[in-house]
MARBA-3410 file (N, C-alpha, C, O; in Angstrom, 1 decimal):
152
0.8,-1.2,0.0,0.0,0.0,0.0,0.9,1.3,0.0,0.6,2.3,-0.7 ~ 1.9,1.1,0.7,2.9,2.7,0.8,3.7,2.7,-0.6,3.9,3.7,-1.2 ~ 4.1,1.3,-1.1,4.6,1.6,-2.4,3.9,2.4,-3.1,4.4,3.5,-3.5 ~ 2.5,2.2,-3.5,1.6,2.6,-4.1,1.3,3.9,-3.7,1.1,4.5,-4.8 ~ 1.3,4.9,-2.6,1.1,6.2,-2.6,2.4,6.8,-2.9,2.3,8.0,-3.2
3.6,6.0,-2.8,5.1,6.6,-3.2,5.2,6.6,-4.8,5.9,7.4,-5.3 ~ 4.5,5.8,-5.6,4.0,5.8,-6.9,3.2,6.9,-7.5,3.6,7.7,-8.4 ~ 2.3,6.9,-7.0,0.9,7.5,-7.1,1.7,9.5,-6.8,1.4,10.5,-7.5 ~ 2.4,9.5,-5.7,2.8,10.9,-5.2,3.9,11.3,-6.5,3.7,12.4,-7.2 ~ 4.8,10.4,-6.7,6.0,10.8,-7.8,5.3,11.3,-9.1,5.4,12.3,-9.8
4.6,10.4,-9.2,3.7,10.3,-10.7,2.9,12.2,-10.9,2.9,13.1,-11.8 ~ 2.5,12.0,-9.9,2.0,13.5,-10.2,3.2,14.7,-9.8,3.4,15.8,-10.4 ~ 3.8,14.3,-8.8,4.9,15.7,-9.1,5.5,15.5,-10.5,5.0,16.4,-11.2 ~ 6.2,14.7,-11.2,6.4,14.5,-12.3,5.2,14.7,-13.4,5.5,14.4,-14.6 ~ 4.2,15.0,-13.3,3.3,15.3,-14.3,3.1,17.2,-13.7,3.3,18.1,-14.5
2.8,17.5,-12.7,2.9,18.6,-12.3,4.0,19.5,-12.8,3.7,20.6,-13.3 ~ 5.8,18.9,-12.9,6.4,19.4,-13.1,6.9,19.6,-14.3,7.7,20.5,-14.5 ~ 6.4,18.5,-15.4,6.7,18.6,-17.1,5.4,20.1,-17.1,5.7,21.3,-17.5 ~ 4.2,19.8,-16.6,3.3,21.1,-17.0,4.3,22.4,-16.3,5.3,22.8,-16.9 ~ 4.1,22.6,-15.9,4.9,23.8,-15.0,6.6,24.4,-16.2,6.9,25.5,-16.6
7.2,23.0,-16.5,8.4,23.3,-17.5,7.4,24.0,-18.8,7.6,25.2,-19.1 ~ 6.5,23.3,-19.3,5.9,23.5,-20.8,5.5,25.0,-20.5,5.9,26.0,-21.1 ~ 4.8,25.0,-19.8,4.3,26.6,-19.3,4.8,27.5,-19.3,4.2,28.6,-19.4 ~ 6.1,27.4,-19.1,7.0,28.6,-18.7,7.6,28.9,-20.4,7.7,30.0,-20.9 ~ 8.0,27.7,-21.1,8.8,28.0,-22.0,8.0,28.1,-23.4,8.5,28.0,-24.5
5.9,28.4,-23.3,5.4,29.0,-23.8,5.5,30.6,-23.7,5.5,31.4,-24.6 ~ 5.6,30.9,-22.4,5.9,32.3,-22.0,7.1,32.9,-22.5,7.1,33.9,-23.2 ~ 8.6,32.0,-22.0,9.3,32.5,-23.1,9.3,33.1,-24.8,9.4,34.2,-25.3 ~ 9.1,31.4,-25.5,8.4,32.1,-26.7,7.2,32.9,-27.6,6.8,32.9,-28.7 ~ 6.9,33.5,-26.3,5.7,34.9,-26.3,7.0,36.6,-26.7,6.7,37.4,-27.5
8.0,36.6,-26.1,8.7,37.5,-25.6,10.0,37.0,-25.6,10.1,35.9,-26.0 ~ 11.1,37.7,-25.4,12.0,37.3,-25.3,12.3,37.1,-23.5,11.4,37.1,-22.7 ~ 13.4,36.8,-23.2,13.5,36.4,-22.0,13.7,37.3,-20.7,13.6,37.1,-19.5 ~ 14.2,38.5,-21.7,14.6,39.7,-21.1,12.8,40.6,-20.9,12.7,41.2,-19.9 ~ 12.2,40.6,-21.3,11.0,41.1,-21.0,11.2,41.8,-19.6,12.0,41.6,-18.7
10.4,42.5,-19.6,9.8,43.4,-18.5,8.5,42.4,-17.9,7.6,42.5,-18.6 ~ 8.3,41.8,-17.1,7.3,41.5,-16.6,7.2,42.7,-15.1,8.0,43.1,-14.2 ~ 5.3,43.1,-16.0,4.9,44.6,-14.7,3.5,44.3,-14.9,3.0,44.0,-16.0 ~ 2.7,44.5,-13.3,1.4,44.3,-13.5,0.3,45.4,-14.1,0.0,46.5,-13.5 ~ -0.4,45.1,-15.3,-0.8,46.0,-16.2,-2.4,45.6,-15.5,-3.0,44.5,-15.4
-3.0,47.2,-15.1,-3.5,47.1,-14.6,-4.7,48.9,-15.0,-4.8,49.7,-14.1 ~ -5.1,49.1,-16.0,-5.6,50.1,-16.5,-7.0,50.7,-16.4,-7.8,49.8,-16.4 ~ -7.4,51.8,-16.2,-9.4,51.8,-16.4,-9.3,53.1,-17.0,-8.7,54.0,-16.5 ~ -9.8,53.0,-18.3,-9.9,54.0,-19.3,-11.5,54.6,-19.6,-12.3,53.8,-20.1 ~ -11.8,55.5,-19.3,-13.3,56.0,-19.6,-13.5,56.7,-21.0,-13.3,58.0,-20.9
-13.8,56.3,-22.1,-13.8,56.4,-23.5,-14.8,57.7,-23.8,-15.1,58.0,-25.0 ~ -15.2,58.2,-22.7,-16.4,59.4,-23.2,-15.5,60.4,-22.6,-15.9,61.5,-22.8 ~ -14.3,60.3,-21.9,-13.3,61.1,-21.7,-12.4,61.9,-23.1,-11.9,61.1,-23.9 ~ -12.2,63.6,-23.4,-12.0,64.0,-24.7,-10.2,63.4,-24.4,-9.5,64.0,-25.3 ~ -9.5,62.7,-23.8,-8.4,62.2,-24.1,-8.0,61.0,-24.7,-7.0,60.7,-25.2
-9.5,60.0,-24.6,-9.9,58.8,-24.8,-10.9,58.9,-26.3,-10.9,58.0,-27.2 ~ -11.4,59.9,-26.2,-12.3,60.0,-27.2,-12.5,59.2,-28.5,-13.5,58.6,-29.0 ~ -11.6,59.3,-28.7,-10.9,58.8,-30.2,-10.7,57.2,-30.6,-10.4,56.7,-31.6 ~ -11.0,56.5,-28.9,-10.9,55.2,-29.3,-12.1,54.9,-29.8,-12.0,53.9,-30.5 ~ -13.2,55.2,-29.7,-14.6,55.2,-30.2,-14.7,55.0,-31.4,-15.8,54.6,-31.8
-13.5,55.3,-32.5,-13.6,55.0,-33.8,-13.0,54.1,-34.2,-11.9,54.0,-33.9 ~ -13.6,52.9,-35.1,-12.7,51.9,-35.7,-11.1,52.4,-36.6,-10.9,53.1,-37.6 ~ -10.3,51.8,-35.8,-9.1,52.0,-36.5,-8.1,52.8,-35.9,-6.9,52.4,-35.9 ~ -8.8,54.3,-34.9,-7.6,55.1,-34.5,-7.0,54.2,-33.1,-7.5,53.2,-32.6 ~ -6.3,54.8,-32.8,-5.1,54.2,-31.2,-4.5,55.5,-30.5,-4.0,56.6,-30.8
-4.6,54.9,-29.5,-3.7,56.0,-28.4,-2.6,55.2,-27.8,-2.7,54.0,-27.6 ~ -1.3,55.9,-27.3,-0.4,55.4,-26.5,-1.2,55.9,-25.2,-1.7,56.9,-24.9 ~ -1.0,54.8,-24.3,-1.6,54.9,-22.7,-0.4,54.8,-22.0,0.4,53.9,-22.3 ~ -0.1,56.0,-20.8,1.4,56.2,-20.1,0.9,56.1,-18.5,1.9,56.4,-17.8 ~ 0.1,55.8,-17.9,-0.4,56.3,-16.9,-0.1,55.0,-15.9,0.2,53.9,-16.3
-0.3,55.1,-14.8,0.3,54.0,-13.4,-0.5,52.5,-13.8,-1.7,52.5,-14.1 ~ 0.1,51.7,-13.8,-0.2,50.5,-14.1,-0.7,49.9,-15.7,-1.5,49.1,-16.0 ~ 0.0,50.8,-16.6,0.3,50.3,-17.9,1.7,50.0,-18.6,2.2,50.2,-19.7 ~ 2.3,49.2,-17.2,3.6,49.0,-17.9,5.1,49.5,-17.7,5.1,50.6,-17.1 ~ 5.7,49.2,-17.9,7.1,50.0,-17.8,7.4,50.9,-19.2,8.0,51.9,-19.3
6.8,50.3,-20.2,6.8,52.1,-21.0,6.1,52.4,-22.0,6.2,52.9,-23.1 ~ 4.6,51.5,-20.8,3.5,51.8,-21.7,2.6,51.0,-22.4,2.8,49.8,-22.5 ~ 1.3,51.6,-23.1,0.6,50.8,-23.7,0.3,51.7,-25.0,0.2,52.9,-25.1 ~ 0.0,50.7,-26.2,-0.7,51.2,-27.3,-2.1,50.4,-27.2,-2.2,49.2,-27.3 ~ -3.3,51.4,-27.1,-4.2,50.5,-27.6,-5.3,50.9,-28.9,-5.8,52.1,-28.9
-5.5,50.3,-29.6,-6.4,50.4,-31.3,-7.7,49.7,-30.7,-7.9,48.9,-29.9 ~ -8.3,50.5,-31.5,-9.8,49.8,-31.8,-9.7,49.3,-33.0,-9.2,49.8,-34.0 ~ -10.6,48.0,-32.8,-10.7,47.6,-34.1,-12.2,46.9,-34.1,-12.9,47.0,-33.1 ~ -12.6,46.2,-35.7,-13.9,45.9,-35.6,-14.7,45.2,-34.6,-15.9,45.3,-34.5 ~ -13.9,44.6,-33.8,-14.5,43.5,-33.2,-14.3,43.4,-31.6,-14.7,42.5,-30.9
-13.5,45.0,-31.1,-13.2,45.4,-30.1,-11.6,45.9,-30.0,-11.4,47.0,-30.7 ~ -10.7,45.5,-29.5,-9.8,46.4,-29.2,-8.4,45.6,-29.1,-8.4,44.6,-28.5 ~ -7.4,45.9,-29.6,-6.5,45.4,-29.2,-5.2,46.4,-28.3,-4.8,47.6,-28.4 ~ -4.7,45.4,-27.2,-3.9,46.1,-26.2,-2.4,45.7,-26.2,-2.0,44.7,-25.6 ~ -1.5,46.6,-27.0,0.4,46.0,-27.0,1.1,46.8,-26.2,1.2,48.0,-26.4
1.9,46.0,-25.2,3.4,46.4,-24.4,4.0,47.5,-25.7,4.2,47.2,-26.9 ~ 4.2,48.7,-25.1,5.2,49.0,-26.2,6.7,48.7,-26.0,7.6,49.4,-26.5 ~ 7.0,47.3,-25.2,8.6,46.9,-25.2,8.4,46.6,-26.5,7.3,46.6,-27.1 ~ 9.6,46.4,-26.8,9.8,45.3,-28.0,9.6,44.0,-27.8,10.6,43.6,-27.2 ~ 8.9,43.1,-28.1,8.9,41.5,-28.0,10.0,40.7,-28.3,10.3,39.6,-28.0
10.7,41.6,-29.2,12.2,40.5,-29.9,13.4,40.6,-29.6,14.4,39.8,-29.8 ~ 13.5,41.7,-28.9,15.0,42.2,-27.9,14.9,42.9,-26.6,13.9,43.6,-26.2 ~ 16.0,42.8,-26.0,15.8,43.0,-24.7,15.6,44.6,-24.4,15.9,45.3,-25.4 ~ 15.1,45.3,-23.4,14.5,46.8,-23.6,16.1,47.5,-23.4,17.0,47.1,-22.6 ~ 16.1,48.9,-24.3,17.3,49.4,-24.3,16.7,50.9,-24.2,15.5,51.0,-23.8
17.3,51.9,-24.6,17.0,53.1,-25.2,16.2,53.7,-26.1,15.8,54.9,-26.0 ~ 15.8,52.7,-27.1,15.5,53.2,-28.7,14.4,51.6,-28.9,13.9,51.3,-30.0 ~ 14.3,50.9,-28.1,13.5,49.7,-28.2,11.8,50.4,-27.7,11.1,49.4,-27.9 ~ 11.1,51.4,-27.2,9.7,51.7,-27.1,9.4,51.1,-28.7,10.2,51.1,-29.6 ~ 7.8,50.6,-28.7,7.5,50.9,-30.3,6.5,52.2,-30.3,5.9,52.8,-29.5
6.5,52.4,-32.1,5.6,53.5,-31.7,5.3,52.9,-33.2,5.8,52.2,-34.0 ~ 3.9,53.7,-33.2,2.8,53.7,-34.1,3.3,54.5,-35.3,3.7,55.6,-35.1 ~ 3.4,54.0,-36.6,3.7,54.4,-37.4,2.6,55.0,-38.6,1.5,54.4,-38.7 ~ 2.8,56.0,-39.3,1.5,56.0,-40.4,0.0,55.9,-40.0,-1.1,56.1,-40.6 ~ 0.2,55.4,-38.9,-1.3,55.0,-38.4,-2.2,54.1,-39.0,-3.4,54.2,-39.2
-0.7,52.7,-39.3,-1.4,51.7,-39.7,0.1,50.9,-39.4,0.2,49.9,-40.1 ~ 1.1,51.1,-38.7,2.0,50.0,-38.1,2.5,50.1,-37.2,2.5,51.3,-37.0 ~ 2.9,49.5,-36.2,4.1,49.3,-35.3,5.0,49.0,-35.8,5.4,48.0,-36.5 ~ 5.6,49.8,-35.3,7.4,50.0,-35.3,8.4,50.2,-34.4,8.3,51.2,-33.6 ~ 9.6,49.5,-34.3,10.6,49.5,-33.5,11.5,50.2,-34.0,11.8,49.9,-35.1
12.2,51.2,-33.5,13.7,51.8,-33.9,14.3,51.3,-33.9,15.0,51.4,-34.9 ~ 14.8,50.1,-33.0,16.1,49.8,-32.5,16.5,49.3,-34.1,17.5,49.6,-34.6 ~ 15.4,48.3,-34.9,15.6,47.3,-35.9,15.3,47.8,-37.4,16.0,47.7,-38.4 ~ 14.0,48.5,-36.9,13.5,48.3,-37.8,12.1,47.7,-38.4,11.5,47.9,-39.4 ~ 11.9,46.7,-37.2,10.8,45.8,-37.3,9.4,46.6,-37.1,9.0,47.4,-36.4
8.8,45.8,-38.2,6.9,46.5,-38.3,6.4,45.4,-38.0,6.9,44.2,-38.1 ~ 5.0,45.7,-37.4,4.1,44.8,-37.0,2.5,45.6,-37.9,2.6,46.9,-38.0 ~ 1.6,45.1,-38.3,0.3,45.7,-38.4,-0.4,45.9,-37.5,-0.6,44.9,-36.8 ~ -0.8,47.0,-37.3,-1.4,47.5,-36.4,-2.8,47.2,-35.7,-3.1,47.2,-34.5 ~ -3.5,47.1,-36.8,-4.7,46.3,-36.0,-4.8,44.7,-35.8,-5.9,44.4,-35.4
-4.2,44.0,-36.0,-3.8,42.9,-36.0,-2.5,42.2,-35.2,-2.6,41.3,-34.4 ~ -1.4,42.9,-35.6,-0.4,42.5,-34.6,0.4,41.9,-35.2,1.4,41.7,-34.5 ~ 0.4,41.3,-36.2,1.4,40.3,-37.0,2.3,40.9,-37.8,1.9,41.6,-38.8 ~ 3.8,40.7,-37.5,4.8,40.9,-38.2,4.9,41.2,-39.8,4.4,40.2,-40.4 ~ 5.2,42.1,-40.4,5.0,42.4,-41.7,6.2,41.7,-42.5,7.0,41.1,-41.8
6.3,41.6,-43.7,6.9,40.6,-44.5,8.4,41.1,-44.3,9.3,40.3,-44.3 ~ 8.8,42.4,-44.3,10.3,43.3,-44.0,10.6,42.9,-42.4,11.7,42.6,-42.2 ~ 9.8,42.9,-41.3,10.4,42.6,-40.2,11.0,41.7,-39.8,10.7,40.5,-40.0 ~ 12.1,42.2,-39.0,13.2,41.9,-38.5,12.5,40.7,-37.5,13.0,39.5,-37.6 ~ 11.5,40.8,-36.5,10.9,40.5,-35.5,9.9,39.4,-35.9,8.8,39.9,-36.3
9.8,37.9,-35.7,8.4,36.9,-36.2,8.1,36.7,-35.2,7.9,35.6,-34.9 ~ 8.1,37.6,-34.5,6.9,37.2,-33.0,6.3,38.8,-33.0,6.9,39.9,-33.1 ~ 4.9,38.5,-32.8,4.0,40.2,-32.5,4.4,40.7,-31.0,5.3,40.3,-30.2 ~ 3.4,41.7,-30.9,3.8,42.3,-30.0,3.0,42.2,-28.6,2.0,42.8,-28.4 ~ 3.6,41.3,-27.4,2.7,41.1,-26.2,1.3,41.6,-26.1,1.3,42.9,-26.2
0.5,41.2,-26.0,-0.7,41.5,-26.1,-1.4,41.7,-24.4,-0.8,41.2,-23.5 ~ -2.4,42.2,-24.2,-3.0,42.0,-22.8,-4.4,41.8,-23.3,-4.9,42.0,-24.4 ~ -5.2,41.3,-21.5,-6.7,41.2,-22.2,-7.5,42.4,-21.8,-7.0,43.4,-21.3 ~ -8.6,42.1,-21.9,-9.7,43.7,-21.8,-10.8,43.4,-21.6,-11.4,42.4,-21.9 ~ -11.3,44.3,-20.9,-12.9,44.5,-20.6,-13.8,45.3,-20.7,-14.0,46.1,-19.8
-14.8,45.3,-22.3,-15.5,46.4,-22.1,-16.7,46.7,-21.7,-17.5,45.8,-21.9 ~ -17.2,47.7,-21.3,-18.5,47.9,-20.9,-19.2,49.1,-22.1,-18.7,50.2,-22.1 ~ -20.1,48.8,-22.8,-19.9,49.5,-23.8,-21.2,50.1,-22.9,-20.8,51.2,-22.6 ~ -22.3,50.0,-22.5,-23.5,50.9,-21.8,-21.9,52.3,-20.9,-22.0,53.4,-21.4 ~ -21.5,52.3,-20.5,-20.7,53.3,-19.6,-19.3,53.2,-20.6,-18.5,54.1,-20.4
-19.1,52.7,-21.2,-17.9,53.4,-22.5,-16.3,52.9,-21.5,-15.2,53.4,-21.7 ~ -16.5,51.7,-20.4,-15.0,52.0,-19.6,-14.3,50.6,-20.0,-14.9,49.5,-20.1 ~ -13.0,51.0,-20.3,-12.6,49.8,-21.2,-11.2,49.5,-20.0,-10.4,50.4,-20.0 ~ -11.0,48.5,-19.2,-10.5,47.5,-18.9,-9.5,46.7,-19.5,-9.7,45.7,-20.2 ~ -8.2,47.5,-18.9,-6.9,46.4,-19.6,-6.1,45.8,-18.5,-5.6,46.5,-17.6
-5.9,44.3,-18.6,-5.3,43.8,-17.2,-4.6,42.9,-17.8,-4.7,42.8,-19.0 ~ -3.5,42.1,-16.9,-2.9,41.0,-17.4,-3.6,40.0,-16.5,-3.3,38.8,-16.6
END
């Protein structure tokens, strides 16, 4: 009987601990390893004239404010609600010239590289340096009260 719970106990830390490995080195290949991990933690009121503008399909704001990050958020609206990116860079580690910023008002862009991502979308453009998009967060909106909710 004790063999059997000495069985039975290994068996799951070893199944515990392959999940726990796989998990982590999903997170890796989200980001590089150097990432910023910061708790993104946002409440944006969209009937606000600084917010205003997310109300339209297509336009974006950079968000700088306490709990978006270490240097920030970009968020776009798009058809089907909204998308929220770290402005680190996803493909190298954060330096000086690694923020991204909105380009044309239809890409993301890195200085450091060079690398574009699409903007409403998030996926690397055919010239980028970078084949991973740009961290993403999730969101909550309340569209009766206009307050849009970004958290990790």
């Amino acid at each position: 009987m004790k063999a059997k719970k000495i069985t039975s106990s290994l068996a799951l830390f070893l199944i515990i601990s392959i999940l726990t490995i796989n998990n982590s080195c999903s997170e890796r290949n989200e980001t590089v390893s150097c990432f910023p991990n910061s708790i993104i933690s946002v409440q944006l009121d969209l009937r606000l004239p600084l917010y205003y503008k997310l109300q339209t399909v297509g336009a974006w704001e950079y968000i700088s404010v306490d709990g978006a990050g270490t240097r920030g958020l970009i968020v776009v609206r798009t058809t089907t609600g909204f998308k929220v990116y770290d402005r680190n860079a996803p493909h190298i580690c954060p330096d000086t010239d690694t923020t991204l910023e909105v380009k044309n008002d239809t890409s993301i862009y890195c200085p450091k590289d060079g690398s574009q991502w699409i903007l409403i979308t998030g996926q690397p453009t055919d010239n980028s340096v970078a084949k991973i998009a740009p961290k993403t967060y999730g969101y909550s909106f309340n569209s009766a009260s206009n307050i849009l909710d970004i958290y990790n």
